[in-house]
N, CA and C atoms as a LAMMPS dump frame, in Angstrom:
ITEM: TIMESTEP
0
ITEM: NUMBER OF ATOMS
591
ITEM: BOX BOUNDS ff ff ff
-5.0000000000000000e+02 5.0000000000000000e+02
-5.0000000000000000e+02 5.0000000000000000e+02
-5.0000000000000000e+02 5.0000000000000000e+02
ITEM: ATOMS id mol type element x y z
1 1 1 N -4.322 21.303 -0.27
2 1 2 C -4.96 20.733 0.918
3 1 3 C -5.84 19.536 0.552
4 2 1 N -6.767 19.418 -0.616
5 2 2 C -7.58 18.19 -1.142
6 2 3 C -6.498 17.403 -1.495
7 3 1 N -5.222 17.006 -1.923
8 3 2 C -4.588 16.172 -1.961
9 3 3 C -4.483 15.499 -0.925
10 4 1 N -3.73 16.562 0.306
11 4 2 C -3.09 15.908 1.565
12 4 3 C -4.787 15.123 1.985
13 5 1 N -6.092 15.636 1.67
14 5 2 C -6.934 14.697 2.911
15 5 3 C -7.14 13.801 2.023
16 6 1 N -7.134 13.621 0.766
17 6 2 C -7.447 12.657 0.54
18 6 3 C -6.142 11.113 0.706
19 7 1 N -4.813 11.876 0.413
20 7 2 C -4.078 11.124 0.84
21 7 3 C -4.641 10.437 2.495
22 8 1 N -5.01 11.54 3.073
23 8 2 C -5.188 10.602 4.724
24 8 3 C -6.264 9.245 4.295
25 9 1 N -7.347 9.695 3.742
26 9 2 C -8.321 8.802 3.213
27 9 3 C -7.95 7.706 2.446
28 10 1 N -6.818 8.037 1.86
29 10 2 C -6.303 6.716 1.027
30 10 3 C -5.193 5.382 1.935
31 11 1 N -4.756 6.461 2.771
32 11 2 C -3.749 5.796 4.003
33 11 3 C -4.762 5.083 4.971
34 12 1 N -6.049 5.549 4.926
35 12 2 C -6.653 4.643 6.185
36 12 3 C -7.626 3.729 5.679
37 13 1 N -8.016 3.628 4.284
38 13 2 C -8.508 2.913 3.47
39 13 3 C -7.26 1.427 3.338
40 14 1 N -5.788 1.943 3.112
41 14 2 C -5.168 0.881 2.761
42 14 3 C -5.061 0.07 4.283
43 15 1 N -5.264 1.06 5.378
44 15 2 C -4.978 0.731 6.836
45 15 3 C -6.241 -0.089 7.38
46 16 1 N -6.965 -0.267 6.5
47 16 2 C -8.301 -1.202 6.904
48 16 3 C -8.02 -2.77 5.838
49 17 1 N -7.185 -2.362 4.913
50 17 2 C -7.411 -4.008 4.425
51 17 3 C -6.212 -4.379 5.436
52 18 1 N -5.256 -3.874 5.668
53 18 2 C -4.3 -4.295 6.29
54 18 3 C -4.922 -4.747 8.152
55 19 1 N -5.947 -4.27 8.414
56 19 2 C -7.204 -5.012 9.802
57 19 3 C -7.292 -6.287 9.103
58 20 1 N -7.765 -6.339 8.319
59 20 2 C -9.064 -7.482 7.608
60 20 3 C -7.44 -8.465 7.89
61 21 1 N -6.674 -8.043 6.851
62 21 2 C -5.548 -9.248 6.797
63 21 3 C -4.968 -9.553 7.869
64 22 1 N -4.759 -8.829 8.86
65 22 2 C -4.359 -9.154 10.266
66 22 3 C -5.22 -10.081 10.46
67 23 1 N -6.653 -9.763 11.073
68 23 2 C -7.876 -10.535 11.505
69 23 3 C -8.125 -11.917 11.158
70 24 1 N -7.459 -11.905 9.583
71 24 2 C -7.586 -13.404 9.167
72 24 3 C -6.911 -14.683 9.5
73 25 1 N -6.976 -15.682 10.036
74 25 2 C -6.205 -17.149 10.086
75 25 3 C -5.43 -17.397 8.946
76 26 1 N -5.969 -17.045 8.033
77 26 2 C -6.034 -18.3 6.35
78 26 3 C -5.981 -16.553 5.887
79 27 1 N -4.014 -16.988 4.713
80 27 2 C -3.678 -15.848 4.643
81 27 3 C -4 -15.202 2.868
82 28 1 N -4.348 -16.633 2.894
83 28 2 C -5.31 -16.362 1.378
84 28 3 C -6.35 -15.435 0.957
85 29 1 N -7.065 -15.782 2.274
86 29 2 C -8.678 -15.033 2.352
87 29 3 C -8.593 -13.341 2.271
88 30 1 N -7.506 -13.511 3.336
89 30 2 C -6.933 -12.166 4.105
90 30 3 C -6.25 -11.19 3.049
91 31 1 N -5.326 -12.077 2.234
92 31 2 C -4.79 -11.152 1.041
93 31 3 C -5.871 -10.483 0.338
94 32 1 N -7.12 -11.839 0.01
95 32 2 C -8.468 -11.493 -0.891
96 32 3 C -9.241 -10.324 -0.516
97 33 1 N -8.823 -10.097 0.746
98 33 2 C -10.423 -9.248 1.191
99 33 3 C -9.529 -7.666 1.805
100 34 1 N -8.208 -7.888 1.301
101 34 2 C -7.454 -6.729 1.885
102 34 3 C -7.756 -5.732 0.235
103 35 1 N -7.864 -6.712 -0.298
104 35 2 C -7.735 -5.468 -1.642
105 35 3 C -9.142 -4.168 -1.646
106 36 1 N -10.141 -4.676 -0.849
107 36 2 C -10.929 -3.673 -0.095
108 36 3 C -10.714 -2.844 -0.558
109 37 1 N -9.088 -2.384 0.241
110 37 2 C -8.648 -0.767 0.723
111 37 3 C -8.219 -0.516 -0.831
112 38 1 N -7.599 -0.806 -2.146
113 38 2 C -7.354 -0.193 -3.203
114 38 3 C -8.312 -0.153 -4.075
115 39 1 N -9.144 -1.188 -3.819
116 39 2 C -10.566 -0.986 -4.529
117 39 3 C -11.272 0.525 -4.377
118 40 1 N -11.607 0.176 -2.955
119 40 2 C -12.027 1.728 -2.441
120 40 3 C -11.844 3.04 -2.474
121 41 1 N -10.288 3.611 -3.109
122 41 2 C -9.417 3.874 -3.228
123 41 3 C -9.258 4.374 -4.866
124 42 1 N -9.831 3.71 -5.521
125 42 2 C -9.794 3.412 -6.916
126 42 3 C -10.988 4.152 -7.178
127 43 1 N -12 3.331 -6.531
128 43 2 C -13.957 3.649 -6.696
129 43 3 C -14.033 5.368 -6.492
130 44 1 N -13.416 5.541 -5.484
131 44 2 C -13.992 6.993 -4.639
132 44 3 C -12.547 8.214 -4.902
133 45 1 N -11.623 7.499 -5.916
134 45 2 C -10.965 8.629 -6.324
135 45 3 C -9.877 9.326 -5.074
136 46 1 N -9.641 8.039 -4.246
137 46 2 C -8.875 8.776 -3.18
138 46 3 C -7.523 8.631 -3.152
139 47 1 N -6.514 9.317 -2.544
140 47 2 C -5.11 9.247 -2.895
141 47 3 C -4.045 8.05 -1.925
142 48 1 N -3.823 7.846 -3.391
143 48 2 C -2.662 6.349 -3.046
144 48 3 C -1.046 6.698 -3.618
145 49 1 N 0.086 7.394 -3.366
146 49 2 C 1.077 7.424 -3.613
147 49 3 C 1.612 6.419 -4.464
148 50 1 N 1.485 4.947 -3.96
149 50 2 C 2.223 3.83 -5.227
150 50 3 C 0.985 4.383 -6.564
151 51 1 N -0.551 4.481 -5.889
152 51 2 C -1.175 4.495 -7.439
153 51 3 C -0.158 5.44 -7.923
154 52 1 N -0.2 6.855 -7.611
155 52 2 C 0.006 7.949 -8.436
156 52 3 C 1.408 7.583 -8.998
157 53 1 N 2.139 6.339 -8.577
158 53 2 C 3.269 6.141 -9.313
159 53 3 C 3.413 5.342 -10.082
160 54 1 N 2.321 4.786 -11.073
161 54 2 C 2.009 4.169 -11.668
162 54 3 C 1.032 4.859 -13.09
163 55 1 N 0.825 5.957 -12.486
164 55 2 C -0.502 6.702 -13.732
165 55 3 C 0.083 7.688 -13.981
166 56 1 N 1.555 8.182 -13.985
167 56 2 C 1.599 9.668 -14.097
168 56 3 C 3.654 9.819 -14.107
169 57 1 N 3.882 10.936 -14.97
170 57 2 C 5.307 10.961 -15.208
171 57 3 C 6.036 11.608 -14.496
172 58 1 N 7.228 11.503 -14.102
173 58 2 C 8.225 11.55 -13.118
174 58 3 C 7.925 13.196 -12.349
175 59 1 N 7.652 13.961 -13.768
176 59 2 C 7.911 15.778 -13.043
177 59 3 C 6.314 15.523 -12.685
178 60 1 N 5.073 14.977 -13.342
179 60 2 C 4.052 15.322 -12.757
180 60 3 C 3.849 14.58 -11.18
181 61 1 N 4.943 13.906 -10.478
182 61 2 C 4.551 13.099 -9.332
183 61 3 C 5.408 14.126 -8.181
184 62 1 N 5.903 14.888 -9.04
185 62 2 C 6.712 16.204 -7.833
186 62 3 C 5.552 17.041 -7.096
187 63 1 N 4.212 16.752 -7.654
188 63 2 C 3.077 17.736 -7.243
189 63 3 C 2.617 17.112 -6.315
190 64 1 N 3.17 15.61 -6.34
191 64 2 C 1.882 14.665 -5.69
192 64 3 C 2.87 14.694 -3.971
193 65 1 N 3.438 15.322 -3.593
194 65 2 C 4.393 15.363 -2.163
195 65 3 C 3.039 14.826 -1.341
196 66 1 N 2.272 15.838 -1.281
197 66 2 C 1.215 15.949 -0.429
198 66 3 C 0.222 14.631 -0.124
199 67 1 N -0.068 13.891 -1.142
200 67 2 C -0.695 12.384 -1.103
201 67 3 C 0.613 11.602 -0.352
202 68 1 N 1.677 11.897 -0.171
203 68 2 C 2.036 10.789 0.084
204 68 3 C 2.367 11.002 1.705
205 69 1 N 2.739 12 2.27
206 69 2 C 2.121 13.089 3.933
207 69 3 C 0.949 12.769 4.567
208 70 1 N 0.067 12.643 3.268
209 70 2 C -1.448 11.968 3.892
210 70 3 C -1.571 10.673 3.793
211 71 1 N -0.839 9.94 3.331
212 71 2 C -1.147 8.419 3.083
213 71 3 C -0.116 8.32 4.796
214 72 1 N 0.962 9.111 5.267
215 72 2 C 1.665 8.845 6.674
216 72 3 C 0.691 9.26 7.368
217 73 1 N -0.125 9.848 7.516
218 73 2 C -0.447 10.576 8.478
219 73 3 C -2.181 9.904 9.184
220 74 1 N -2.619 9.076 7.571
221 74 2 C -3.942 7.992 7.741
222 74 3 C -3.317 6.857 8.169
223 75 1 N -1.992 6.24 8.197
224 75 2 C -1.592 5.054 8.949
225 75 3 C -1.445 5.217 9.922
226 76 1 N -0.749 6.368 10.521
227 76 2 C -0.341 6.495 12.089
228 76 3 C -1.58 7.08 12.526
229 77 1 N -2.34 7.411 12.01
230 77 2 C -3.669 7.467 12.81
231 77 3 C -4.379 6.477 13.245
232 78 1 N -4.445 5.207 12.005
233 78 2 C -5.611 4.478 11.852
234 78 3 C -4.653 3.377 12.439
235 79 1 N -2.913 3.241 12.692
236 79 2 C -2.432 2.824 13.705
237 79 3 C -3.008 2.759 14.965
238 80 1 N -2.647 3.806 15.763
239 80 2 C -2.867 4.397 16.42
240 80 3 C -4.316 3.985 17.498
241 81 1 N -5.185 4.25 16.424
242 81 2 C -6.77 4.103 17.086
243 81 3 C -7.316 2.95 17.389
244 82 1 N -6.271 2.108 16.445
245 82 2 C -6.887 0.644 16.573
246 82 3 C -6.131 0.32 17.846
247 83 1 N -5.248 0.206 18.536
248 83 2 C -4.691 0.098 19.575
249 83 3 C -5.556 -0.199 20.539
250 84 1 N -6.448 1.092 20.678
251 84 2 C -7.283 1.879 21.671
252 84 3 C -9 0.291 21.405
253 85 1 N -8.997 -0.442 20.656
254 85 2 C -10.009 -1.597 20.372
255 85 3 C -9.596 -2.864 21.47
256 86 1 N -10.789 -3.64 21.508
257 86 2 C -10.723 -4.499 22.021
258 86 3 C -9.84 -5.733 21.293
259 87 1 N -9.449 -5.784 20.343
260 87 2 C -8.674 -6.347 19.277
261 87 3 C -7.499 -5.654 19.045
262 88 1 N -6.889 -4.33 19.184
263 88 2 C -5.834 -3.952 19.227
264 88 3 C -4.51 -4.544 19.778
265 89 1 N -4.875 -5.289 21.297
266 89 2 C -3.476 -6.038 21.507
267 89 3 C -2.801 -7.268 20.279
268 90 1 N -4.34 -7.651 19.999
269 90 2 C -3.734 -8.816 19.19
270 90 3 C -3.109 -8.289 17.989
271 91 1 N -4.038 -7.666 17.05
272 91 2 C -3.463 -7.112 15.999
273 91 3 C -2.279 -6.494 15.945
274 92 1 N -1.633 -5.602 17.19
275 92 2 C -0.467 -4.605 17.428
276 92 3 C 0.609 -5.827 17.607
277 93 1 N 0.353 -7.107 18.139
278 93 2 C 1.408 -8.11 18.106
279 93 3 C 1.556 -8.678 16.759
280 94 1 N 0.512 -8.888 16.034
281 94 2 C 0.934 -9.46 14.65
282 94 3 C 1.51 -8.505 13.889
283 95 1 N 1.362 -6.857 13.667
284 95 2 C 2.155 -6.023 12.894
285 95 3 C 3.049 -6.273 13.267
286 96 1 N 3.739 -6.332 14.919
287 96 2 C 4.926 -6.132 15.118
288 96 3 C 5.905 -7.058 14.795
289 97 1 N 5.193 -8.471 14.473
290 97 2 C 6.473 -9.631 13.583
291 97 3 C 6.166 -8.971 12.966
292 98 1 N 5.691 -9.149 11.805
293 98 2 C 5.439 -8.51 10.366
294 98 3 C 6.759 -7.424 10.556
295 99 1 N 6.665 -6.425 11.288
296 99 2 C 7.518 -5.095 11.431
297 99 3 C 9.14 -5.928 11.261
298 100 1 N 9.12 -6.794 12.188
299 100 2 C 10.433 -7.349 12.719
300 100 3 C 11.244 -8.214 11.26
301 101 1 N 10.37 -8.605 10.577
302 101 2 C 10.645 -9.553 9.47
303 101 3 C 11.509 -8.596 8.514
304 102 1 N 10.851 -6.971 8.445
305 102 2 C 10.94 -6.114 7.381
306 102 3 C 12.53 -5.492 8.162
307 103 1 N 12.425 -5.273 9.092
308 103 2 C 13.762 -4.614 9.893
309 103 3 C 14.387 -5.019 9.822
310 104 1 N 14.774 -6.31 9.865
311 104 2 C 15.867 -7.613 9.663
312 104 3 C 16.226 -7.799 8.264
313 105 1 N 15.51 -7.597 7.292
314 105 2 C 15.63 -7.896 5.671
315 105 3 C 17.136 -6.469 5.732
316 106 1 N 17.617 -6.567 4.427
317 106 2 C 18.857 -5.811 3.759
318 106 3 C 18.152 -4.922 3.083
319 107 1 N 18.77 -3.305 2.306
320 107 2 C 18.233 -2.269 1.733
321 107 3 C 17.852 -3.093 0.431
322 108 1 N 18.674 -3.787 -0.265
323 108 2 C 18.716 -4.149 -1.769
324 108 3 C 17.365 -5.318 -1.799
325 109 1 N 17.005 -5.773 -1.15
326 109 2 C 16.029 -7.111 -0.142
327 109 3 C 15.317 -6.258 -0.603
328 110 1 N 15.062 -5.469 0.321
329 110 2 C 13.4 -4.591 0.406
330 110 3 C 12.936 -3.334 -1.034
331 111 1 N 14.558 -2.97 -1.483
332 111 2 C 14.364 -2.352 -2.526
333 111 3 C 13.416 -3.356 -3.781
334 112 1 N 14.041 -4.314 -4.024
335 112 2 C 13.293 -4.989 -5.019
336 112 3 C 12.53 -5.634 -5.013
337 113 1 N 12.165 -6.154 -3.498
338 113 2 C 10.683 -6.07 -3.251
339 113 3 C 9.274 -5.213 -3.796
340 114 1 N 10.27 -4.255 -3.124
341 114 2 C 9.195 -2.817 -3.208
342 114 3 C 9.595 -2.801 -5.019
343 115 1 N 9.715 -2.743 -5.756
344 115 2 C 9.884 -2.52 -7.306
345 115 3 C 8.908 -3.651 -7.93
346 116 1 N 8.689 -5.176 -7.244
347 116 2 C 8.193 -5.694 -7.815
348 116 3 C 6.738 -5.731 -6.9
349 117 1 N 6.163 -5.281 -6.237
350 117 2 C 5.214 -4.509 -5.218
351 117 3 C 4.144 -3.796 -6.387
352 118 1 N 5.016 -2.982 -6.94
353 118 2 C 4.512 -1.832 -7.694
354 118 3 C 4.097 -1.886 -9.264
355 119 1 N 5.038 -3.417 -9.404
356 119 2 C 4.646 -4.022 -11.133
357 119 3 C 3.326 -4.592 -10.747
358 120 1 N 2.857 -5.092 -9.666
359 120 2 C 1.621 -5.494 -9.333
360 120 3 C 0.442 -4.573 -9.04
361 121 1 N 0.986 -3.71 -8.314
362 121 2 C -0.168 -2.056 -8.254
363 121 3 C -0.005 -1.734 -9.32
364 122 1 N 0.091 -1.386 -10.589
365 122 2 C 0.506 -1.066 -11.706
366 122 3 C -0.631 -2.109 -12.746
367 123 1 N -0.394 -3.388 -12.739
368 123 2 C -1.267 -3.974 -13.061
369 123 3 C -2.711 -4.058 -12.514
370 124 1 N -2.894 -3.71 -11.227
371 124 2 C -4.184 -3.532 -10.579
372 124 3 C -5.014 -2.332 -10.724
373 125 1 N -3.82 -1.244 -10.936
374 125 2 C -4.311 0.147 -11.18
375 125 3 C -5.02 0.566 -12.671
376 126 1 N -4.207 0.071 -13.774
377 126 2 C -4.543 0.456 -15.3
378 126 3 C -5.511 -1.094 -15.507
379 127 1 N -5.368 -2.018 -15.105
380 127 2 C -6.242 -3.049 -15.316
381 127 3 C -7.653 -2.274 -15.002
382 128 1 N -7.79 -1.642 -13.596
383 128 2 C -9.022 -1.048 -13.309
384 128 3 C -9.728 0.491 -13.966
385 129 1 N -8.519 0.766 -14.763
386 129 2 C -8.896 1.957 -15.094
387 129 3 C -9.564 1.571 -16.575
388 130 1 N -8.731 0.031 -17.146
389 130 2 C -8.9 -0.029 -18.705
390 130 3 C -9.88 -0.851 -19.013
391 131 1 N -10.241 -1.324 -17.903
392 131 2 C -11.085 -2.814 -17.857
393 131 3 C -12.202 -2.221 -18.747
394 132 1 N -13.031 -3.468 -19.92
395 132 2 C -13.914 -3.448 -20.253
396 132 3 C -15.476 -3.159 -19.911
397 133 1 N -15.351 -4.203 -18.295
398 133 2 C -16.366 -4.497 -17.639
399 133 3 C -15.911 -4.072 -16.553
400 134 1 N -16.575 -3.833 -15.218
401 134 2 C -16.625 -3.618 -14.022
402 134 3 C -15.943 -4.741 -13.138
403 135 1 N -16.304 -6.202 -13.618
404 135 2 C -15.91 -7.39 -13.156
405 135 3 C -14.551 -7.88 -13.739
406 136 1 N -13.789 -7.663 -14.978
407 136 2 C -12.693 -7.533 -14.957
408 136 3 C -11.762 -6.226 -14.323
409 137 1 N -12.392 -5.107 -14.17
410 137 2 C -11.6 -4.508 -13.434
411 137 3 C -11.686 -4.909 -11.73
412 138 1 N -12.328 -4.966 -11.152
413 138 2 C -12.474 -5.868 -10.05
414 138 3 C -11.541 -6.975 -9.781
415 139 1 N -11.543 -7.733 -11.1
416 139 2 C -11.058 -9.102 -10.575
417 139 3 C -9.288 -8.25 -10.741
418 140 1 N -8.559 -7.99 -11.925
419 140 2 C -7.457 -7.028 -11.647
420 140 3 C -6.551 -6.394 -10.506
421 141 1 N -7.533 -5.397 -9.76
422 141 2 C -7.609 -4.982 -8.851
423 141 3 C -7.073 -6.204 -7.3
424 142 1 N -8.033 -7.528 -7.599
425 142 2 C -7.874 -8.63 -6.514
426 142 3 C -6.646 -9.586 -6.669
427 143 1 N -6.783 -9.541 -8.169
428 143 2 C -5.513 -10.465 -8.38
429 143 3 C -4.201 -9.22 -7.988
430 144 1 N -3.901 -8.343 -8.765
431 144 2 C -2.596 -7.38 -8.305
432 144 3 C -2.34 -7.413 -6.448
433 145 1 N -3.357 -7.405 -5.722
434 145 2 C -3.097 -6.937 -4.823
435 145 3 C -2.805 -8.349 -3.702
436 146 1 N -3.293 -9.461 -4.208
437 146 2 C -3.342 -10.683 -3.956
438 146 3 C -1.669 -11.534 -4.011
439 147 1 N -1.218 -11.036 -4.714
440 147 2 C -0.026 -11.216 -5.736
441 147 3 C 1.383 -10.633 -4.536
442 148 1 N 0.648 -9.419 -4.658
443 148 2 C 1.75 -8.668 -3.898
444 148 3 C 2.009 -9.079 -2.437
445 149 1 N 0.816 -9.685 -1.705
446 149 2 C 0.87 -9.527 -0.311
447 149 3 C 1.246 -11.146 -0.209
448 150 1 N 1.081 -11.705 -0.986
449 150 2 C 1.506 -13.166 -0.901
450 150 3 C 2.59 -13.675 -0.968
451 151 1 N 3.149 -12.752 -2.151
452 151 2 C 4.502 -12.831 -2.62
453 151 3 C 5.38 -11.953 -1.495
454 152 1 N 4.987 -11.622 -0.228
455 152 2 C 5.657 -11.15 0.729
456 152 3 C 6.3 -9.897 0.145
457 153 1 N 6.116 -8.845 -1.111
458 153 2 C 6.52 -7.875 -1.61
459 153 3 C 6.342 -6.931 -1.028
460 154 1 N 7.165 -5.602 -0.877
461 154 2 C 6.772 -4.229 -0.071
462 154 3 C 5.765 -3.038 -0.397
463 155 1 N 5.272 -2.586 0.335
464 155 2 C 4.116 -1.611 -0.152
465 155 3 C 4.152 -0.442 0.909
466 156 1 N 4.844 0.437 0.64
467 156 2 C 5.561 1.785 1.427
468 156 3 C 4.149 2.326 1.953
469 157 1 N 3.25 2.628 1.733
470 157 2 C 1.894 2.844 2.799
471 157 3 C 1.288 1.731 3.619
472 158 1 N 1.178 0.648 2.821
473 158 2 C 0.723 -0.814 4.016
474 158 3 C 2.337 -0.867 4.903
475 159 1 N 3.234 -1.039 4.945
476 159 2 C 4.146 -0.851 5.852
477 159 3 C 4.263 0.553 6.865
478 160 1 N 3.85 1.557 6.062
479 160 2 C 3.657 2.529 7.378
480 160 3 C 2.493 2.452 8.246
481 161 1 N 1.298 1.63 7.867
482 161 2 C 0.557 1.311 8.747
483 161 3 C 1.197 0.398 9.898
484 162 1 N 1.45 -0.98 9.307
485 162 2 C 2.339 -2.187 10.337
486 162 3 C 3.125 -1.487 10.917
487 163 1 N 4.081 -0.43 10.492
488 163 2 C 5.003 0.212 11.247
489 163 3 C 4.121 1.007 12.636
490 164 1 N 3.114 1.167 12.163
491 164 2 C 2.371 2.531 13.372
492 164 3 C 1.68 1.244 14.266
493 165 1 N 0.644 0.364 13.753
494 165 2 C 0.07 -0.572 14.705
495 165 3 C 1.013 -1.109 15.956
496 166 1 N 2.449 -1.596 15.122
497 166 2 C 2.745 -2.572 16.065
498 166 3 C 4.045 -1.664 16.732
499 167 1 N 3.823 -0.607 16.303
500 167 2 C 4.762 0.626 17.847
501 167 3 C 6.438 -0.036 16.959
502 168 1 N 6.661 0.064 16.033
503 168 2 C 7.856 -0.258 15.768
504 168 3 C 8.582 1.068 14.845
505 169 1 N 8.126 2.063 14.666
506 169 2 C 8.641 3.013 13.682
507 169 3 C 9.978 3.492 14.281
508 170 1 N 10.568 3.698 15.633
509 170 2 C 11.881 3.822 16.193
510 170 3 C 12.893 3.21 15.238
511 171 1 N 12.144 1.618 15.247
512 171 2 C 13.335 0.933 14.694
513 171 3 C 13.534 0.549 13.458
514 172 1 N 12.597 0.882 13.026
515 172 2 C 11.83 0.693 11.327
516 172 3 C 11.662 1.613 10.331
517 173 1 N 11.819 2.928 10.891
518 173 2 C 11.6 4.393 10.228
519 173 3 C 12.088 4.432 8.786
520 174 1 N 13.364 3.504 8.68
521 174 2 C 14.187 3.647 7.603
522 174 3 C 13.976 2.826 6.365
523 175 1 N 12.877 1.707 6.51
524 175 2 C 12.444 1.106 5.582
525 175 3 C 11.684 2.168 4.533
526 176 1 N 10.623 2.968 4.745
527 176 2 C 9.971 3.702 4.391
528 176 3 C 10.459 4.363 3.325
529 177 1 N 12.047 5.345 3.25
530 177 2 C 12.251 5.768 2.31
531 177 3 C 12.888 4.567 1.122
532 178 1 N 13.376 3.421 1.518
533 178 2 C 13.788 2.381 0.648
534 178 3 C 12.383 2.149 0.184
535 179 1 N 11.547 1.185 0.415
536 179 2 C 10.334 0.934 -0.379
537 179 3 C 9.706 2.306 -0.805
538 180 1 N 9.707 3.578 -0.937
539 180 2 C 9.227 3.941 -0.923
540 180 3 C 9.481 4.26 -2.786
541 181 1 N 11.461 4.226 -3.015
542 181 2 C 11.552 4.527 -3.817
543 181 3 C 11.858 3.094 -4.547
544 182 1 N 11.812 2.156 -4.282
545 182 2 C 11.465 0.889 -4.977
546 182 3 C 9.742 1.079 -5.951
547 183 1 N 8.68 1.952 -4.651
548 183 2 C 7.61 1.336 -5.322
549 183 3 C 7.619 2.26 -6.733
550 184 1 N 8.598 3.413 -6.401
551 184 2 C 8.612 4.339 -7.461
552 184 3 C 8.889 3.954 -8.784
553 185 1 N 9.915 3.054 -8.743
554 185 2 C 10.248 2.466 -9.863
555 185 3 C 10.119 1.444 -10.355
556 186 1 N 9.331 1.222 -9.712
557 186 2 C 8.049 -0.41 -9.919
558 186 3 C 6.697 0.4 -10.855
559 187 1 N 6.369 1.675 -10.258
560 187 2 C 5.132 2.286 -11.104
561 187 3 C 5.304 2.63 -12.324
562 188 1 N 6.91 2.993 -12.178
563 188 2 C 7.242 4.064 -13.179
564 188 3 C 7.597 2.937 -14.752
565 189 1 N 8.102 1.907 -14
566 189 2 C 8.235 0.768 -15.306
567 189 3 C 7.023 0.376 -15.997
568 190 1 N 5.78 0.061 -15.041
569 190 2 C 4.739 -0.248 -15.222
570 190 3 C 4.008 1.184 -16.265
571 191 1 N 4.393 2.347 -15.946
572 191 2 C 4.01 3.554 -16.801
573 191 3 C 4.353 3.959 -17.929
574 192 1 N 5.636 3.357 -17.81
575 192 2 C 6.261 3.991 -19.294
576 192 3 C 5.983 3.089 -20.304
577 193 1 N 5.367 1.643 -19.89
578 193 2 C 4.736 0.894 -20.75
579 193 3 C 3.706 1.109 -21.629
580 194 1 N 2.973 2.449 -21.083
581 194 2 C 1.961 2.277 -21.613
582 194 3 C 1.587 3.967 -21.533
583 195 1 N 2.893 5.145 -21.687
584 195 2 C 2.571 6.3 -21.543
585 195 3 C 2.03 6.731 -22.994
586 196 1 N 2.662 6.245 -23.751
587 196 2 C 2.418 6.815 -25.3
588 196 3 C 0.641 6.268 -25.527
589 197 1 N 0.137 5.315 -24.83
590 197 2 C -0.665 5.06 -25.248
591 197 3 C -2.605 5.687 -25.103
């Protein structure tokens, strides 16, 4: 049960940088200040599915089902609620291109997206865990996540948020298990780099 809430906590943590980046004009800033949600995430020990696929080996991520139930279940919430804001129409229209861009892409498109998604969480994740200083793990953390959202790459929990904001999961449902196992093997490359160590 502490998995699944913290998974919710980690799903609505990533579902708040994904506000900030909506909110922003200038998609620079927006990438910058979205990494928030993995920072936060990182700081307070809460559950992130791509993290856990990045820090941990194939049979030990069979335990982790439950983080990744709660990382669905903090997007379609934190979907959901934002709706109900005075800013919700706007934001629920910008997920929903966003949504439309991802629906239209091909499986093999979004698969290696999502793989190279996860070489970047991967670098953001052990950068922050190995960092010397506080401020290189920080900066890590901004650059990985900066990287990814710029480079238009997939991120199977920030997409189940966009999927829940902008009311598109009918038609979109099916991205989810493709990135999902892209980001898997985006972590898992990024892990085995550095399991012996």
């Amino acid at each position: 049960m502490r998995k699944f809430l913290q998974g919710v906590i980690g799903g609505a943590a990533i579902s708040l940088g994904g506000i900030i980046y909506l909110s922003m004009e200038n998609k620079v800033i927006g990438a910058f200040l979205f990494s928030i949600g993995l920072f936060s995430i990182l700081v307070f020990q809460y559950g992130l599915i791509t993290g856990k696929f990045c820090s941990m080996s194939l049979k030990d991520l069979l335990q982790e089902w439950q983080v990744w139930v709660g990382n669905l279940v903090g997007t379609v919430a934190t979907g959901i609620i934002v709706q109900f804001t005075r800013n919700g129409q706007a934001l629920s229209q910008k997920a929903a291109e966003i949504c439309s861009t991802k629906i239209s892409d091909n499986a093999l498109s979004l698969f290696i997206l999502a793989i190279l998604c996860n070489i970047c969480i991967f670098v953001a994740v052990y950068g922050f865990k190995t960092a010397g200083s506080p401020v290189i793990g920080l900066m890590a953390v901004i650059f990985g996540v900066m990287v990814f959202i710029l480079s238009g790459f997939e991120h199977c929990v920030a997409d189940m948020f966009y999927l829940s904001l902008g009311n598109a999961w009918l038609q979109g449902w099916w991205i989810i298990p493709i990135i999902t196992a892209g980001n898997l093997v985006g972590g898992q490359l990024g892990y085995l780099t550095v399991a012996d160590k």
